[in-house]
PDB file of the backbone (N, CA, C, O) and the ligand in Angstrom, with CONECT records:
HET     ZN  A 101       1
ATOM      1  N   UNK A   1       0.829  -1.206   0.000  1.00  0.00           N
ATOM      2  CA  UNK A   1       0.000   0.000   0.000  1.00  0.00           C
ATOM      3  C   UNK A   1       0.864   1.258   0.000  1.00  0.00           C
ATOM      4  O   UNK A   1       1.955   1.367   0.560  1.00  0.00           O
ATOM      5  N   UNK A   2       0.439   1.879  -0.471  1.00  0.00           N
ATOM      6  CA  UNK A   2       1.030   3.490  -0.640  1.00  0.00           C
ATOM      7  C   UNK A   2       0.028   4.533  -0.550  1.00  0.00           C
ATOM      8  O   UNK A   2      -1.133   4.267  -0.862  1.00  0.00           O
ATOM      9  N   UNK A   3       0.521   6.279   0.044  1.00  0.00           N
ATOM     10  CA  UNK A   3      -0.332   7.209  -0.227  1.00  0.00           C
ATOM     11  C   UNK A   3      -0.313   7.620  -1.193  1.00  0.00           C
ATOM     12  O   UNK A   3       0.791   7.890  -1.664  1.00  0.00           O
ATOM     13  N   UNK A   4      -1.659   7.908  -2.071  1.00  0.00           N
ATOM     14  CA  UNK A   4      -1.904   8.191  -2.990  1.00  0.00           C
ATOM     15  C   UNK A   4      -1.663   9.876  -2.606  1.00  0.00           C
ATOM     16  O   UNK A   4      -0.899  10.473  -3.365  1.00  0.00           O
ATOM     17  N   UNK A   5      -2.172  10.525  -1.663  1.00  0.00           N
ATOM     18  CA  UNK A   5      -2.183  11.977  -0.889  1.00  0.00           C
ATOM     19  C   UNK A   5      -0.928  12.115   0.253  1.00  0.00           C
ATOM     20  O   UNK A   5      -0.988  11.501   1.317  1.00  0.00           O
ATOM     21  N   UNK A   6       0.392  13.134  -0.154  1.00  0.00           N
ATOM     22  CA  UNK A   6       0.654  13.099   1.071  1.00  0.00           C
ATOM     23  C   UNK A   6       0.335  14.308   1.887  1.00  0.00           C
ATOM     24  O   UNK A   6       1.032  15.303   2.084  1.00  0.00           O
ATOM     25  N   UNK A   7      -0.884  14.014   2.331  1.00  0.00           N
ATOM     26  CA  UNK A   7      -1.439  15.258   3.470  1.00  0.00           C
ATOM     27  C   UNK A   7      -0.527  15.428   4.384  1.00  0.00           C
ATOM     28  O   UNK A   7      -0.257  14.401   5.006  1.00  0.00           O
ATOM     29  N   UNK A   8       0.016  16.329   4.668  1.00  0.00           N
ATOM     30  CA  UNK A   8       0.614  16.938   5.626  1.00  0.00           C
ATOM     31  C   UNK A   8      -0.705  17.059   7.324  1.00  0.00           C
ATOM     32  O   UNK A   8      -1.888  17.316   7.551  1.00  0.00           O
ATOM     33  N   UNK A   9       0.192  16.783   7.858  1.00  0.00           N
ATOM     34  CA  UNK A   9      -1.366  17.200   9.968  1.00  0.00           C
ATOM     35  C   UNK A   9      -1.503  18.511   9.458  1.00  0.00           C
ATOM     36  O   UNK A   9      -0.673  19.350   9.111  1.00  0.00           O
ATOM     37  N   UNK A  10      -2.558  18.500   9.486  1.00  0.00           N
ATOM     38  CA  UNK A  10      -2.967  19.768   9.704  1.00  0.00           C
ATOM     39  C   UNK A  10      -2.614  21.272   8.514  1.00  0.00           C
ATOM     40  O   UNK A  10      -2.349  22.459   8.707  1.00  0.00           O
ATOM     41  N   UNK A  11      -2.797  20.392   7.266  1.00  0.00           N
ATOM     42  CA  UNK A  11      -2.301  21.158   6.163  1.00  0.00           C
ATOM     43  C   UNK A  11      -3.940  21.302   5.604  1.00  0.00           C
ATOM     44  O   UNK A  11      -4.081  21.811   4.492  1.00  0.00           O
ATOM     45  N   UNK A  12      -4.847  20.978   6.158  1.00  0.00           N
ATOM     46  CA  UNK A  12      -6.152  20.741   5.532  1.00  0.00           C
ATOM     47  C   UNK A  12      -7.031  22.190   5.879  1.00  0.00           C
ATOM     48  O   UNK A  12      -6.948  22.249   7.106  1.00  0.00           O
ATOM     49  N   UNK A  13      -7.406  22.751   5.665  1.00  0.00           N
ATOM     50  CA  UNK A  13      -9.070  23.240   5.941  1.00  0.00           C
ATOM     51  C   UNK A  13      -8.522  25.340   6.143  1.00  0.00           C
ATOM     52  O   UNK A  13      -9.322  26.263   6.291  1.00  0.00           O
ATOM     53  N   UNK A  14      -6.581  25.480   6.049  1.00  0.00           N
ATOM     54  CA  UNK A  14      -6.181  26.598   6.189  1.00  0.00           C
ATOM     55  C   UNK A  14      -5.486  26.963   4.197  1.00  0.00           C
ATOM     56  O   UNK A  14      -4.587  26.594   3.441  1.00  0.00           O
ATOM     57  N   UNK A  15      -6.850  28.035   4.230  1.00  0.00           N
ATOM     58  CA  UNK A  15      -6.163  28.107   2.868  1.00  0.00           C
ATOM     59  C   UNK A  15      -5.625  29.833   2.621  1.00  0.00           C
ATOM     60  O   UNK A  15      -6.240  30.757   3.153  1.00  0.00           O
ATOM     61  N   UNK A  16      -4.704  30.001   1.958  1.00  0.00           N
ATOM     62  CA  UNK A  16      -4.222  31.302   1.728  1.00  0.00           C
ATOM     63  C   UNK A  16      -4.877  31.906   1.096  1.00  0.00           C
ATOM     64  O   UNK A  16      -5.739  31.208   0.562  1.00  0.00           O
ATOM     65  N   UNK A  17      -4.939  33.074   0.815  1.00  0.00           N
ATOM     66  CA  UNK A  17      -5.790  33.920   0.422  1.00  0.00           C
ATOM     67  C   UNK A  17      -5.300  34.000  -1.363  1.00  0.00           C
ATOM     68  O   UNK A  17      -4.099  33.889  -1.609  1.00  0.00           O
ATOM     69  N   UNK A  18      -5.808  34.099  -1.957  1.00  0.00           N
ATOM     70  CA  UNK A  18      -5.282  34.246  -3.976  1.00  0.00           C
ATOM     71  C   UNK A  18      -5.173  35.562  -4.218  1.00  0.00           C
ATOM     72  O   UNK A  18      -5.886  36.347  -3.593  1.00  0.00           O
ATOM     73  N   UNK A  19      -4.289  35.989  -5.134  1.00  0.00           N
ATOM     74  CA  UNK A  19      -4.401  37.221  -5.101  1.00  0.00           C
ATOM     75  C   UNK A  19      -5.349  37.794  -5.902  1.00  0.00           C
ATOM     76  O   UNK A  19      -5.124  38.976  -6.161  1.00  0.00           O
ATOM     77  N   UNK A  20      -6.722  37.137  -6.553  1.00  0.00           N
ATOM     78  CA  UNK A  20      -7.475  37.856  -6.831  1.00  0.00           C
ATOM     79  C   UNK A  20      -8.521  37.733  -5.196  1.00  0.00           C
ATOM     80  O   UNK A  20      -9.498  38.482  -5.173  1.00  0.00           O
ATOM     81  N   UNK A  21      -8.379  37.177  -4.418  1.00  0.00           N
ATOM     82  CA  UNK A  21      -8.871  37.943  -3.429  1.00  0.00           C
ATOM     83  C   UNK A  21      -8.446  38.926  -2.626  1.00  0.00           C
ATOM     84  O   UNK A  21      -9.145  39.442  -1.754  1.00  0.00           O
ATOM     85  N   UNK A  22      -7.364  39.208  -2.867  1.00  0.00           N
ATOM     86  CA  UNK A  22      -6.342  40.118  -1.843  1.00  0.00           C
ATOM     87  C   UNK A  22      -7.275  41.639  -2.518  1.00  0.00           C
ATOM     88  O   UNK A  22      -7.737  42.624  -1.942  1.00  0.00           O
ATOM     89  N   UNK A  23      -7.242  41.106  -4.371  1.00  0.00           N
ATOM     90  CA  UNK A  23      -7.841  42.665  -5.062  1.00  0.00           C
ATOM     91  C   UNK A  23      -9.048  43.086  -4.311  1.00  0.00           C
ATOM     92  O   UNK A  23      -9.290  44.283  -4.152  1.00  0.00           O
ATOM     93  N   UNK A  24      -9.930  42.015  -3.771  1.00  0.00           N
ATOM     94  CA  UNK A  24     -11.340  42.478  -3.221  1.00  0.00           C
ATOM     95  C   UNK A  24     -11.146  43.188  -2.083  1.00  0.00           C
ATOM     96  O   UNK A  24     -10.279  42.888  -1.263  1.00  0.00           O
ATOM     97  N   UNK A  25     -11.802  44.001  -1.981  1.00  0.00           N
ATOM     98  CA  UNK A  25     -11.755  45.203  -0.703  1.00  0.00           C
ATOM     99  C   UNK A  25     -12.506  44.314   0.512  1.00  0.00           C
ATOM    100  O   UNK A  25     -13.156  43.282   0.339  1.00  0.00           O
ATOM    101  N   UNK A  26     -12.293  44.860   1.539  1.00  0.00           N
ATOM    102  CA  UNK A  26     -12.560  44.541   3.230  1.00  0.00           C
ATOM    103  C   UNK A  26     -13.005  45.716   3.626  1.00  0.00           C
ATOM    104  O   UNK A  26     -12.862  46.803   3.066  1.00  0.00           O
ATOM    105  N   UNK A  27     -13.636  45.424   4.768  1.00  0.00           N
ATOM    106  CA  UNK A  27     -14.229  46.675   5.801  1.00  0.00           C
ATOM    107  C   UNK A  27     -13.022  47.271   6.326  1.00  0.00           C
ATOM    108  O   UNK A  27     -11.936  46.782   6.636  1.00  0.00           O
ATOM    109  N   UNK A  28     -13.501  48.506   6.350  1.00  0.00           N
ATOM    110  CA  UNK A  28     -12.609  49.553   6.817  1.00  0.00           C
ATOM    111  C   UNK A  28     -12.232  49.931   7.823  1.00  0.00           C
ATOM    112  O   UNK A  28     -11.509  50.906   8.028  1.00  0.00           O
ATOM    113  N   UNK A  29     -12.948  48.763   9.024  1.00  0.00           N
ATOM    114  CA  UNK A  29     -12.365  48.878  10.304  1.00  0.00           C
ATOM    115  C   UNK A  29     -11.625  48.016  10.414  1.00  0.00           C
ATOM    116  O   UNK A  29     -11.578  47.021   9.691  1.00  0.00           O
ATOM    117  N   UNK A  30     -10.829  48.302  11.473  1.00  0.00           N
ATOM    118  CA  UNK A  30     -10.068  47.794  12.273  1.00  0.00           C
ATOM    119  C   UNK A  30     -10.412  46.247  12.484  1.00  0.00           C
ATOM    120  O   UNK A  30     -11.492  46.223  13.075  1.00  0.00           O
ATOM    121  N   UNK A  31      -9.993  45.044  12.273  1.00  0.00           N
ATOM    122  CA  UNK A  31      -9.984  43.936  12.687  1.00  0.00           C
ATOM    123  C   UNK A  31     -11.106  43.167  12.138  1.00  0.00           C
ATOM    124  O   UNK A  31     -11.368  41.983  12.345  1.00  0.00           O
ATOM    125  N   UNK A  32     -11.965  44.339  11.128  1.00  0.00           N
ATOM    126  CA  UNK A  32     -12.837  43.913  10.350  1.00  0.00           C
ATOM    127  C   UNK A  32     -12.278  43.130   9.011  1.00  0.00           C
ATOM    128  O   UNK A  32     -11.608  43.802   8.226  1.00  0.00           O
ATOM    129  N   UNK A  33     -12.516  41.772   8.719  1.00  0.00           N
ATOM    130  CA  UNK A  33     -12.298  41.586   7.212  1.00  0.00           C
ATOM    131  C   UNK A  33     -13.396  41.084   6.556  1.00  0.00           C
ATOM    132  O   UNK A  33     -13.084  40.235   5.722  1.00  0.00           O
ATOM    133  N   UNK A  34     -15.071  41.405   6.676  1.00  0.00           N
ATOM    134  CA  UNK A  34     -16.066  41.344   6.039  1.00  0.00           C
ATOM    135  C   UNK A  34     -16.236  42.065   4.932  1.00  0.00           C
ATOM    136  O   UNK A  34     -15.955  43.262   4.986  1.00  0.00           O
ATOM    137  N   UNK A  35     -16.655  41.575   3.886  1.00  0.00           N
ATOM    138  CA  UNK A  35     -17.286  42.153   2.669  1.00  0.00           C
ATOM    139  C   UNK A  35     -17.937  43.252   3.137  1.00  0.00           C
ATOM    140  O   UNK A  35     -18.739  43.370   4.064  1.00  0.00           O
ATOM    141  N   UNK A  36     -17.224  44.491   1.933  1.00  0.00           N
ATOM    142  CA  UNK A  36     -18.131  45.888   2.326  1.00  0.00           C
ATOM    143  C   UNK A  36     -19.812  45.935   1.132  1.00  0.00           C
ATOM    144  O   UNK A  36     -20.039  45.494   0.005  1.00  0.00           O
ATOM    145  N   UNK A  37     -20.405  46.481   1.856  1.00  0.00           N
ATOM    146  CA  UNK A  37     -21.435  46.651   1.066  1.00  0.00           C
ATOM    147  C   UNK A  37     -21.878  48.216   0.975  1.00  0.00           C
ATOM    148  O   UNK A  37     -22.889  48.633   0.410  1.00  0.00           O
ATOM    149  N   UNK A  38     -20.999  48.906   1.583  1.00  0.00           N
ATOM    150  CA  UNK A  38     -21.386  50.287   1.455  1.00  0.00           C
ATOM    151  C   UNK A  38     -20.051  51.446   1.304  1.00  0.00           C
ATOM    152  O   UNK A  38     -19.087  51.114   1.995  1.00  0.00           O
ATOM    153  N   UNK A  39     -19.917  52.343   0.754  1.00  0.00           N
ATOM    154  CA  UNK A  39     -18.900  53.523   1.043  1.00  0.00           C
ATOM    155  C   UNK A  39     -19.472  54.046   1.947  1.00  0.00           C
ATOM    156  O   UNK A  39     -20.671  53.769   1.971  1.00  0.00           O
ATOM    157  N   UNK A  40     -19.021  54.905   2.965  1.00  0.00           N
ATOM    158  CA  UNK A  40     -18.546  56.301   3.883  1.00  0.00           C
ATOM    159  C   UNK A  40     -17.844  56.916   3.120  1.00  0.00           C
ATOM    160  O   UNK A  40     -16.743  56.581   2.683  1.00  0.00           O
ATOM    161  N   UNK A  41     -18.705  58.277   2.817  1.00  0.00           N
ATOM    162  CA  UNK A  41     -17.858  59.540   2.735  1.00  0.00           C
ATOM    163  C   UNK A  41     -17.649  60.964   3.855  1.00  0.00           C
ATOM    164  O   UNK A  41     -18.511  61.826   4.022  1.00  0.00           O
ATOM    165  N   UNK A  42     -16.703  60.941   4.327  1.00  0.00           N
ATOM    166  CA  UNK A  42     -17.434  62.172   5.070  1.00  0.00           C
ATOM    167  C   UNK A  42     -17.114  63.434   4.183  1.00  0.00           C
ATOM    168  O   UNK A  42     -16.089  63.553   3.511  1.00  0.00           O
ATOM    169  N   UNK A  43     -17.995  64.236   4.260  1.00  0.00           N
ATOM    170  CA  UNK A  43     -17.940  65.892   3.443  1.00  0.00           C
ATOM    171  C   UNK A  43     -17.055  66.618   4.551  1.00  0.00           C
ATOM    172  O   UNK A  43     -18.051  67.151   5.040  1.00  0.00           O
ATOM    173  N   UNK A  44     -16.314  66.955   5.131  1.00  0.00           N
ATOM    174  CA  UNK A  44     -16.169  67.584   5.780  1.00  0.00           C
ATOM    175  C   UNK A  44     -16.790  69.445   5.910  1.00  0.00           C
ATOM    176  O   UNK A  44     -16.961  70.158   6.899  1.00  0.00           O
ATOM    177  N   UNK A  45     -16.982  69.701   4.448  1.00  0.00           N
ATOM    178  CA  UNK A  45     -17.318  70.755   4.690  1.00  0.00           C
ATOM    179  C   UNK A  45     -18.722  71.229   5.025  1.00  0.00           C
ATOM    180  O   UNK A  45     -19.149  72.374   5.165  1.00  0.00           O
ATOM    181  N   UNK A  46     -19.475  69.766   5.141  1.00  0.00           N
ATOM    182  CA  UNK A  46     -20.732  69.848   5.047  1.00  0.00           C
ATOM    183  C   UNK A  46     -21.323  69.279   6.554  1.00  0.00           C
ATOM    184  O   UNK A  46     -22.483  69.129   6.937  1.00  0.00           O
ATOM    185  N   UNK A  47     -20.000  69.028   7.246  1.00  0.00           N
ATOM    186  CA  UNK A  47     -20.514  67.844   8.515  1.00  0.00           C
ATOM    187  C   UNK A  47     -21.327  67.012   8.144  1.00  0.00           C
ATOM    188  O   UNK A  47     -22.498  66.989   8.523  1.00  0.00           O
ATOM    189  N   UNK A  48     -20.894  66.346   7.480  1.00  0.00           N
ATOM    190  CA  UNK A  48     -21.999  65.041   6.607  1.00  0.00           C
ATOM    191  C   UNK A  48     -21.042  63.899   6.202  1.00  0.00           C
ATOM    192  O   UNK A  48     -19.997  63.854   5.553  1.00  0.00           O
ATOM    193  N   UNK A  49     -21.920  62.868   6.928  1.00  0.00           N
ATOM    194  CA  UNK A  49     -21.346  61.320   6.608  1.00  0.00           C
ATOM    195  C   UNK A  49     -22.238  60.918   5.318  1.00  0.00           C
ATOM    196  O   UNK A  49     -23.464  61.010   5.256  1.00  0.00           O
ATOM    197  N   UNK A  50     -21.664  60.611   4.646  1.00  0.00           N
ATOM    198  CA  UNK A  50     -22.850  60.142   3.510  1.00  0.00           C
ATOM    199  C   UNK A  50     -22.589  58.795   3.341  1.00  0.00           C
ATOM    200  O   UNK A  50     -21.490  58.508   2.866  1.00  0.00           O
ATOM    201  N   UNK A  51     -23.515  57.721   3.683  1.00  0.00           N
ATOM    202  CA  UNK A  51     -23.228  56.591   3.268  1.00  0.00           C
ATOM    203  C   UNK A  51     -23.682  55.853   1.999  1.00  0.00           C
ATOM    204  O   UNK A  51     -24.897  56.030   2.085  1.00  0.00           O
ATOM    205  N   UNK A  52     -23.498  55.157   0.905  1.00  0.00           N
ATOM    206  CA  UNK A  52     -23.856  54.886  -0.212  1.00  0.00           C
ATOM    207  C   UNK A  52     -23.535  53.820  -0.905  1.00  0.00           C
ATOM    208  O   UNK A  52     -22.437  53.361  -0.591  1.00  0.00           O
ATOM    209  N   UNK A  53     -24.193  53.161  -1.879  1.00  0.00           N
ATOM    210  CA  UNK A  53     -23.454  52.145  -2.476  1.00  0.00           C
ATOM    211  C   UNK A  53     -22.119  52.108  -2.223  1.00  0.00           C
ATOM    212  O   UNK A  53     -21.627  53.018  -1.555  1.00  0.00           O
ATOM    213  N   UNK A  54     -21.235  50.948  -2.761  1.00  0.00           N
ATOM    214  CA  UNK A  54     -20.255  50.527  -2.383  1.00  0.00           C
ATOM    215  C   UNK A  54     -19.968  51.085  -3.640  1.00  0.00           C
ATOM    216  O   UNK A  54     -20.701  50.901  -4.612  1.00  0.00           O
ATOM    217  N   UNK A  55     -18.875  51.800  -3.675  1.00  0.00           N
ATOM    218  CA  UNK A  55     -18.190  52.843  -5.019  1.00  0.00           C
ATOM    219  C   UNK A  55     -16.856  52.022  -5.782  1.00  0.00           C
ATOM    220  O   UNK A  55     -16.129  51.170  -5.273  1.00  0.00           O
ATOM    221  N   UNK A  56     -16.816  52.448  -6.830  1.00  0.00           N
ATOM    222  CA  UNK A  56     -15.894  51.101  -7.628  1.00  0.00           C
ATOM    223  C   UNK A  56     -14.726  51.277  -7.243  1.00  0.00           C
ATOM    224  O   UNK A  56     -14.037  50.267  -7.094  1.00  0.00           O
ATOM    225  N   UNK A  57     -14.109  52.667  -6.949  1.00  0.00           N
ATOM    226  CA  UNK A  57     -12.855  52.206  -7.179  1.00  0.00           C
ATOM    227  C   UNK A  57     -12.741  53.501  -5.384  1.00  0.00           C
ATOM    228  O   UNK A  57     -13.216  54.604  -5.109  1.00  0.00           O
ATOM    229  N   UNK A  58     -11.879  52.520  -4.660  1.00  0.00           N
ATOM    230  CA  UNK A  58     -11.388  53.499  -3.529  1.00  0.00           C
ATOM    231  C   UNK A  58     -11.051  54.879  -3.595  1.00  0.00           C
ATOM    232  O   UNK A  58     -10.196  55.286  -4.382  1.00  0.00           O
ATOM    233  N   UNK A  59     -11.643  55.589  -2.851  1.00  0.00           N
ATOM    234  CA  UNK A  59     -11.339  56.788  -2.973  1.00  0.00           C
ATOM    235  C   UNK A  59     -10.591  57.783  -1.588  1.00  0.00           C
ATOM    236  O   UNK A  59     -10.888  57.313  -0.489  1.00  0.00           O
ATOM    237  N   UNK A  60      -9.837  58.848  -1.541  1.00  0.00           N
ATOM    238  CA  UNK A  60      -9.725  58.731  -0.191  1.00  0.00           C
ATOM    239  C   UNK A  60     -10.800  59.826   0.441  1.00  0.00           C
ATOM    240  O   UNK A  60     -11.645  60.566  -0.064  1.00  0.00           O
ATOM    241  N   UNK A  61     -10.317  59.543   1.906  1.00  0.00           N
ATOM    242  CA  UNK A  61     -11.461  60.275   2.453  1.00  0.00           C
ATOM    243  C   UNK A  61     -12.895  58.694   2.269  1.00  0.00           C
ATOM    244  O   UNK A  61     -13.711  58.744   3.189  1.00  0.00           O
ATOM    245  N   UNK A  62     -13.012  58.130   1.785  1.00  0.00           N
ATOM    246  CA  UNK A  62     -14.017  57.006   1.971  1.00  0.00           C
ATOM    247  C   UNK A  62     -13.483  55.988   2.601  1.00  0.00           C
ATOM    248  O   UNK A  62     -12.357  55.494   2.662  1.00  0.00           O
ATOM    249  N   UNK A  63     -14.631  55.745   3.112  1.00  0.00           N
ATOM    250  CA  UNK A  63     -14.591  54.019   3.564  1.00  0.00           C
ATOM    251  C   UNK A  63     -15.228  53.179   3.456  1.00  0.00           C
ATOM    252  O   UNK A  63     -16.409  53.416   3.708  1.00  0.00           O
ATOM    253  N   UNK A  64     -14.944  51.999   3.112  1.00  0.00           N
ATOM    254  CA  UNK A  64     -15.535  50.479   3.043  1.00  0.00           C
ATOM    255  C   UNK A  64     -16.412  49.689   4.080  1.00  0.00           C
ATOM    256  O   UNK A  64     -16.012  48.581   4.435  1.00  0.00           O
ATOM    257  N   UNK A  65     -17.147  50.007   4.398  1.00  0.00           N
ATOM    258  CA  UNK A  65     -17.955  49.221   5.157  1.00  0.00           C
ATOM    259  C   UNK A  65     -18.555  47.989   4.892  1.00  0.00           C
ATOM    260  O   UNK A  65     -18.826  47.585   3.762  1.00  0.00           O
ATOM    261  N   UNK A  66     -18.814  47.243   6.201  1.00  0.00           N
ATOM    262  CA  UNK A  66     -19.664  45.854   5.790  1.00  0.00           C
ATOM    263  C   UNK A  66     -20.976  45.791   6.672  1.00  0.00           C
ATOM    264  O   UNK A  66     -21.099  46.569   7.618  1.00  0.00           O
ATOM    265  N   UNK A  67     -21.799  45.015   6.414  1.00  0.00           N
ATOM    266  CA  UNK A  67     -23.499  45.278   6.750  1.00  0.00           C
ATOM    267  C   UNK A  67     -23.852  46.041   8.390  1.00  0.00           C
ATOM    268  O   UNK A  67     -24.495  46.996   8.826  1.00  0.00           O
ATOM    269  N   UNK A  68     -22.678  44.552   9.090  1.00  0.00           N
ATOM    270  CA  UNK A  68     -22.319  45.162  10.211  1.00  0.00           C
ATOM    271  C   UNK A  68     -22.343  46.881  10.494  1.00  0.00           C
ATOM    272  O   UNK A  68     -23.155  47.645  11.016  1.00  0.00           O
ATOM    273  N   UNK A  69     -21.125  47.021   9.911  1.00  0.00           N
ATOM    274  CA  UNK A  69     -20.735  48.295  10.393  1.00  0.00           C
ATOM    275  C   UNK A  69     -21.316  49.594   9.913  1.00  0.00           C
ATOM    276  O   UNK A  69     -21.198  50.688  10.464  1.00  0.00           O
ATOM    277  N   UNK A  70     -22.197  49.212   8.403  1.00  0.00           N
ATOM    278  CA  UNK A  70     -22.836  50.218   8.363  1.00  0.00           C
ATOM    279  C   UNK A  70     -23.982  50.143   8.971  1.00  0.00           C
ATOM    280  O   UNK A  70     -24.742  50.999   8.518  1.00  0.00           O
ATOM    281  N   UNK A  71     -24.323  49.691   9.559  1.00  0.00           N
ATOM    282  CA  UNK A  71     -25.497  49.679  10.746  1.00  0.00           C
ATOM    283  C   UNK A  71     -24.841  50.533  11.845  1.00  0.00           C
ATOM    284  O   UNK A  71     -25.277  51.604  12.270  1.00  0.00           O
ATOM    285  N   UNK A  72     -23.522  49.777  12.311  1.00  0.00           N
ATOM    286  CA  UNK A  72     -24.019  50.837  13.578  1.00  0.00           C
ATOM    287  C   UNK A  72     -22.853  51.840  12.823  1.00  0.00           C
ATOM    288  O   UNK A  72     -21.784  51.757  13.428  1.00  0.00           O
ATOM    289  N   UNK A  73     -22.826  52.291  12.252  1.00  0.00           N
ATOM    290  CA  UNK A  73     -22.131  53.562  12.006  1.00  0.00           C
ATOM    291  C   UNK A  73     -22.679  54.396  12.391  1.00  0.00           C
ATOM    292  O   UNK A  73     -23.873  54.542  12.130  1.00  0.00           O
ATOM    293  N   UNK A  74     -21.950  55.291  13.200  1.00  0.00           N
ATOM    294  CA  UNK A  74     -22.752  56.672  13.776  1.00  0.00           C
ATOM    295  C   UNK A  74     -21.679  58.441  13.577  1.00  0.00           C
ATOM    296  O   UNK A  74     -20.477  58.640  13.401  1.00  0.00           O
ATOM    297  N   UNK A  75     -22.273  58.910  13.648  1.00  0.00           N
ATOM    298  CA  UNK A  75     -21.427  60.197  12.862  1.00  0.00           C
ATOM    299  C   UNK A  75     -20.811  60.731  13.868  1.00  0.00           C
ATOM    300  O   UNK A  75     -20.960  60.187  14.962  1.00  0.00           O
ATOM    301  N   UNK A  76     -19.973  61.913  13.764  1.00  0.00           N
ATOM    302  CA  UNK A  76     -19.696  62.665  15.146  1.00  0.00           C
ATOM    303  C   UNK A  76     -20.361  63.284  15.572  1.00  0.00           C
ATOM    304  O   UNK A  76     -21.224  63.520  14.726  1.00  0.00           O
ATOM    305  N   UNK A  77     -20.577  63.812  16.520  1.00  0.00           N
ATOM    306  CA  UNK A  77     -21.786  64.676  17.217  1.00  0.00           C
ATOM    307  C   UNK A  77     -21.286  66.022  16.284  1.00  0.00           C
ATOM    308  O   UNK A  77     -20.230  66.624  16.087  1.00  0.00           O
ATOM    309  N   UNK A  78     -22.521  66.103  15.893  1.00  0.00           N
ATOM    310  CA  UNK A  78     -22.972  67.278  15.442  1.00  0.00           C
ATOM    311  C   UNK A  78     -23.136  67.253  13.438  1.00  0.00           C
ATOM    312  O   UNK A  78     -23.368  68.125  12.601  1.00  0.00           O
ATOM    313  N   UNK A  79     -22.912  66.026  13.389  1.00  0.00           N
ATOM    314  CA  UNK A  79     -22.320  65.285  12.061  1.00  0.00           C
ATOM    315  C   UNK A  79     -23.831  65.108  11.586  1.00  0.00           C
ATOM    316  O   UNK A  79     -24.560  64.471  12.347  1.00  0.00           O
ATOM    317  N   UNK A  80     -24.399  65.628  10.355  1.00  0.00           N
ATOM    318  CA  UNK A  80     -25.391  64.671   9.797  1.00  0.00           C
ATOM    319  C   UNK A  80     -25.235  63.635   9.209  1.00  0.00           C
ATOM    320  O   UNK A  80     -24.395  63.543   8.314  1.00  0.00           O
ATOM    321  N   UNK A  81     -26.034  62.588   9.590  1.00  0.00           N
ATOM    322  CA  UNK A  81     -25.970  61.333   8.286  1.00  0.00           C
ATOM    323  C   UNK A  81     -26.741  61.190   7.334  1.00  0.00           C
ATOM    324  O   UNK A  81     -27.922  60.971   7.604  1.00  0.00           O
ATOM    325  N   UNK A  82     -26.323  61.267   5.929  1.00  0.00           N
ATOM    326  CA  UNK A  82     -27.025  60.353   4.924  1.00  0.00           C
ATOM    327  C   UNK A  82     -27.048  59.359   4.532  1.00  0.00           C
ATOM    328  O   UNK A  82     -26.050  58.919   3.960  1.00  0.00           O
ATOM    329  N   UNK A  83     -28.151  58.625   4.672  1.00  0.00           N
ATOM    330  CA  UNK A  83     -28.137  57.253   4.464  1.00  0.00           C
ATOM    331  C   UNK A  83     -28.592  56.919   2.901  1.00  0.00           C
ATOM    332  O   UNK A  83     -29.773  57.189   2.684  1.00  0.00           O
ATOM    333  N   UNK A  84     -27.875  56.395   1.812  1.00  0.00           N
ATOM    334  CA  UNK A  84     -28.496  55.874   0.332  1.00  0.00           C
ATOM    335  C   UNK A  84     -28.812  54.548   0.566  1.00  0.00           C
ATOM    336  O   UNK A  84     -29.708  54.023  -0.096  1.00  0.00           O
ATOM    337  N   UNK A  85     -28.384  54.110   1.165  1.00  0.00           N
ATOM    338  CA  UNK A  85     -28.351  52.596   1.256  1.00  0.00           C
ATOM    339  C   UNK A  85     -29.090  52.161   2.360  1.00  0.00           C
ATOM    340  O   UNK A  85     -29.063  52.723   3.455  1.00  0.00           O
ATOM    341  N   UNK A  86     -30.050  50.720   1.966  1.00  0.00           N
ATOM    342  CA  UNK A  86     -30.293  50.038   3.229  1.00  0.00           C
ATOM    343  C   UNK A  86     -29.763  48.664   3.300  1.00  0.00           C
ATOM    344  O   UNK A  86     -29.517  47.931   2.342  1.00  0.00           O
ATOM    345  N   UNK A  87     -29.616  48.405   4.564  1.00  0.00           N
ATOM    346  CA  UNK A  87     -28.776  46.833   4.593  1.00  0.00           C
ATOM    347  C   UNK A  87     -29.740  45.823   5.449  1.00  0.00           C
ATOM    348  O   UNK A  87     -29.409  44.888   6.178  1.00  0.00           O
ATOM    349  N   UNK A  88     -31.051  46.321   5.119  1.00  0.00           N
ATOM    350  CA  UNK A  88     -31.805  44.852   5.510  1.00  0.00           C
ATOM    351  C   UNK A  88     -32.208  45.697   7.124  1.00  0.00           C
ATOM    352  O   UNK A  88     -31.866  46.782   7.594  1.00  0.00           O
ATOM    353  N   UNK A  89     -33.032  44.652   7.590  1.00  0.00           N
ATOM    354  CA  UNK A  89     -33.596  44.092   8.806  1.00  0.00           C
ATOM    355  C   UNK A  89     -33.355  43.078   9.119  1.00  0.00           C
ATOM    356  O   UNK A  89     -34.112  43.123  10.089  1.00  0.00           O
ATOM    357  N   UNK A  90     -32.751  41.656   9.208  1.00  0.00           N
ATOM    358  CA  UNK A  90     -33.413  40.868   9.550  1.00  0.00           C
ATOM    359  C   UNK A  90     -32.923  40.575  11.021  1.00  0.00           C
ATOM    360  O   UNK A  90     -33.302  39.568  11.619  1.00  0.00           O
ATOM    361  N   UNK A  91     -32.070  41.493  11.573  1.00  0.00           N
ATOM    362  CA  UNK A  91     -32.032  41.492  12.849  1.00  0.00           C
ATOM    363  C   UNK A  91     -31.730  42.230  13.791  1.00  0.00           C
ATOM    364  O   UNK A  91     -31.842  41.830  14.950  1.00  0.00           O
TER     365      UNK A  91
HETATM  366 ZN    ZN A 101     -16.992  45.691   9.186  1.00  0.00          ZN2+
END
């Protein structure tokens, strides 16, 4: 008998990331790596967070959010928010 597979312990179920996923964007927080579904822009000159579709190509001054976080995204005090986007209810 012989292995047909030589599996390595524990070489199974950890896979690296490809670099066409590296191209896909992540949430823009901190320790977040969920799919964004929305931009943050803030206007600064407008005290306005504007949140909106997820925009094609990064811009600065924006951010990537994911369902999560654009939920609880909250502005600075005194900040209006616009919301374009909704990300559901279901909980
Ligand atoms: Zn997030």
């Amino acid at each position: 008998m012989h292995q047909a597979y030589g599996a390595a312990p524990g070489g199974r179920g950890i896979r690296r990331r490809t670099l066409a996923e590296m191209n896909t964007r992540t949430c823009s927080r901190a320790a977040c790596e969920s799919e964004p579904v929305s931009t943050l822009t803030y206007v600064y000159a407008d005290s306005m967070a504007v949140l909106g579709p997820l925009s094609l190509e990064h811009e600065p001054g924006s951010y990537d959010l994911c369902v999560r976080h654009t939920r609880s995204m909250s502005a600075p005090k005194g900040w209006q928010v616009v919301r374009y986007v909704s990300v559901g209810n279901e909980y």
